[in-house]
C-alpha atoms as one frame of an Amber mdcrd trajectory, in Angstrom:
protein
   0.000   0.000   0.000   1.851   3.030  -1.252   1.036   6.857   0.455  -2.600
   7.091  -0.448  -3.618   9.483  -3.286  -6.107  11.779  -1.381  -3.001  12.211
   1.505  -1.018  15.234   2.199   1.641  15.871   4.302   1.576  18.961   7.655
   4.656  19.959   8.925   3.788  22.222  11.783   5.636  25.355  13.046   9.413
  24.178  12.067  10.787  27.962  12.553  13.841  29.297  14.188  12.166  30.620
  17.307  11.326  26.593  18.166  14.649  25.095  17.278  17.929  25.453  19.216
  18.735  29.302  19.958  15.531  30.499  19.415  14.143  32.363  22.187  11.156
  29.049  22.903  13.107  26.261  21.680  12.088  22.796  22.229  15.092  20.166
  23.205  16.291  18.046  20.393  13.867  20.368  17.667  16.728  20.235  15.153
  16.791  16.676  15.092  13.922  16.413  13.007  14.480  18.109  10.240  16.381
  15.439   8.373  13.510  13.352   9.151  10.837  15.385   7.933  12.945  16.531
   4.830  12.996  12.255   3.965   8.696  12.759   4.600   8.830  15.790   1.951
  10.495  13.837  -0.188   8.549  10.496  -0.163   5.198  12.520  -0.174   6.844
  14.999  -3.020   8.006  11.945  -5.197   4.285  10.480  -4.687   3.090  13.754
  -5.911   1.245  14.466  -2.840   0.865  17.773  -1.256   2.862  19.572   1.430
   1.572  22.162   3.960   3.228  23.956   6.428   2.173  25.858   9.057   3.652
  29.011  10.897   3.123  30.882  14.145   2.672  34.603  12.868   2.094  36.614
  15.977   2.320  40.600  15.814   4.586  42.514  17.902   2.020  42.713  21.083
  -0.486  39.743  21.684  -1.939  38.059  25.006  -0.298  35.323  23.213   3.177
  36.671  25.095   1.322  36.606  28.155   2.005  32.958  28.760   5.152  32.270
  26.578   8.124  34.596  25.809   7.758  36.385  22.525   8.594  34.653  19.085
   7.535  34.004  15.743   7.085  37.462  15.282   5.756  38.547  11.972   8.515
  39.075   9.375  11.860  38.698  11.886  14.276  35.719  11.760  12.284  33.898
  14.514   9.535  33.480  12.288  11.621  31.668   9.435  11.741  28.431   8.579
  14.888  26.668   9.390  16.929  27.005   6.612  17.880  23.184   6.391  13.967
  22.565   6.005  13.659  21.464   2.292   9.868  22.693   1.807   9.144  22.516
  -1.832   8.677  25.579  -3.451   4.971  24.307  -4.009   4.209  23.997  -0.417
   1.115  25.618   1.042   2.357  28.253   3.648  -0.669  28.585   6.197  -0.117
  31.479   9.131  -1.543  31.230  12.364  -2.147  33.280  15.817  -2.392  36.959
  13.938  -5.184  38.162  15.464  -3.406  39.827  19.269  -5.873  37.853  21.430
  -5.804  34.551  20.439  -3.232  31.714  21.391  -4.115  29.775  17.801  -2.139
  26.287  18.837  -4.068  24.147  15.863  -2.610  24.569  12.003  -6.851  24.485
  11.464  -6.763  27.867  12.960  -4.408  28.895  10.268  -5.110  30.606   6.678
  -3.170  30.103   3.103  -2.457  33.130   1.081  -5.893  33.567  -0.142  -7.133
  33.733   3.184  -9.037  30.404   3.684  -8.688  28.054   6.788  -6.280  24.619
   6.551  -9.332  22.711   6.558 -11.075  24.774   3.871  -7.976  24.324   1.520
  -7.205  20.250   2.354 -10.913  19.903   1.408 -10.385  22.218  -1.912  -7.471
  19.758  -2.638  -9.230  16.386  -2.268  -7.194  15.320   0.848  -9.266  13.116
   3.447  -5.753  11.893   4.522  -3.338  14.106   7.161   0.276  12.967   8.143
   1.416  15.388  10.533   4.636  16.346  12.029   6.963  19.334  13.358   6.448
  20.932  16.512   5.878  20.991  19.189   4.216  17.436  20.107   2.598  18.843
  23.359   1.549  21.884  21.955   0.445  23.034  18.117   0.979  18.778  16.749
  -0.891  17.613  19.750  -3.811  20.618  18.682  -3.391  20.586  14.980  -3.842
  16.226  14.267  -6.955  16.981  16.866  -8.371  19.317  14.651  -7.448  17.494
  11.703  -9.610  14.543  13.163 -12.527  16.343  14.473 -12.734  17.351  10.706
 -13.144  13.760   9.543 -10.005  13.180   8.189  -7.945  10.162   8.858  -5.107
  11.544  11.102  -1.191  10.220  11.073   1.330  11.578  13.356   4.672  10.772
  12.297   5.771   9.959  15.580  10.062   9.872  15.008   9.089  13.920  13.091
   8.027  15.345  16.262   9.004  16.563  19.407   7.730  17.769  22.965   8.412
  20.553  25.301   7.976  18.376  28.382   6.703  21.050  30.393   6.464  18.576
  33.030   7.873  15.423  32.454   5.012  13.270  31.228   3.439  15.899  28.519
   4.847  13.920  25.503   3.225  10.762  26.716  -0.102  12.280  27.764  -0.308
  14.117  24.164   0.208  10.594  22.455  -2.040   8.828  24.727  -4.494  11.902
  23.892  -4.096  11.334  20.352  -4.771   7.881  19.668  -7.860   7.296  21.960
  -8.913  10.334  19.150  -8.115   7.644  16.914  -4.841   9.587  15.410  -2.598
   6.346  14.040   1.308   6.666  14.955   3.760   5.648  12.073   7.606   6.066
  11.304   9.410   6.635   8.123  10.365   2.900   8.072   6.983   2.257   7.821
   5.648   4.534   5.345   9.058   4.333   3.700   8.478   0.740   3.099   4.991
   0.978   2.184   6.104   3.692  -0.292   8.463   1.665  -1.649   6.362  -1.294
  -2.074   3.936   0.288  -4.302   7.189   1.185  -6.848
């Protein structure tokens, strides 16, 4: 069984403000990125879409109320890592622009034209959502939620993700969160070799 045709492919919130040195960075971010750069390419050479999904937040918010600023519109926080090898096709979706909302879930997010993640996978056919990026505990855990409380079938790609660990159990909780959602878990081995198979 080969990456099904009505699938895309989220990669949530991989900017510099989440990765090593940035001023909210989750432990270990970086070490997804070659990981999710395989996932671009497997979904990429099974000409399946790619979204990605970026914390936007103006200069003041409540947002900064509970976390220390980042991702703020147009700054080098609010890049994408520069090793991240989005297609140039990829569907940018911004989230958290309005100054009094946290916006966790990529469904809260809008694509150039202005219309909501779900409003645009539904425009492209997909009933399908692999997600990764970061952080597990936080916009992942929110985001493959969403994605499932819109009907889709939901796929966190569990080896693309990690967890701020708050407290020390957070990673486990979101999983265990996840899944009785019915969210499936899956590596690159596995949809690697199911990619593979269908050559």
């Amino acid at each position: 069984m080969s990456i099904e045709r009505d699938s895309a492919l989220l990669v949530v919130d991989m900017q510099n403000c989440f990765l090593p040195g940035g001023s909210l960075a989750v432990a270990e971010g970086d070490e997804v990125i070659p990981v999710i750069n395989r996932y671009i390419e497997l979904f990429q050479g099974a000409g399946r879409p790619v979204f990605a999904s970026r914390d936007w937040h103006p200069e003041e918010t409540t947002h900064f109320e509970k976390w220390p600023q980042h991702c703020v519109q147009n700054t080098r926080s609010a890049e994408f890592h520069p090793d991240l090898a989005l297609p140039p096709d990829a569907t940018v979706v911004s989230k958290g622009m309005d100054p009094q909302e946290d916006a966790y879930s990529a469904f809260q997010a809008v694509d150039q034209e202005g219309r909501l993640l779900g409003d645009s996978l539904r425009a492209r056919g997909i009933r399908h959502l692999y997600v990764s990026g970061l952080a597990l505990d936080y916009c992942v855990r929110y985001s493959a939620l969403d994605a499932a409380r819109n009907g889709l079938q939901v796929t966190l790609l569990i080896d693309a993700t990690r967890a701020v660990n708050a407290e020390i159990h957070d990673a486990e909780t979101a999983i265990e969160d996840l899944v009785r959602s019915g969210v499936r878990l899956a590596t690159i081995e596995t949809v690697g070799a199911r990619e593979a198979s269908a050559d």
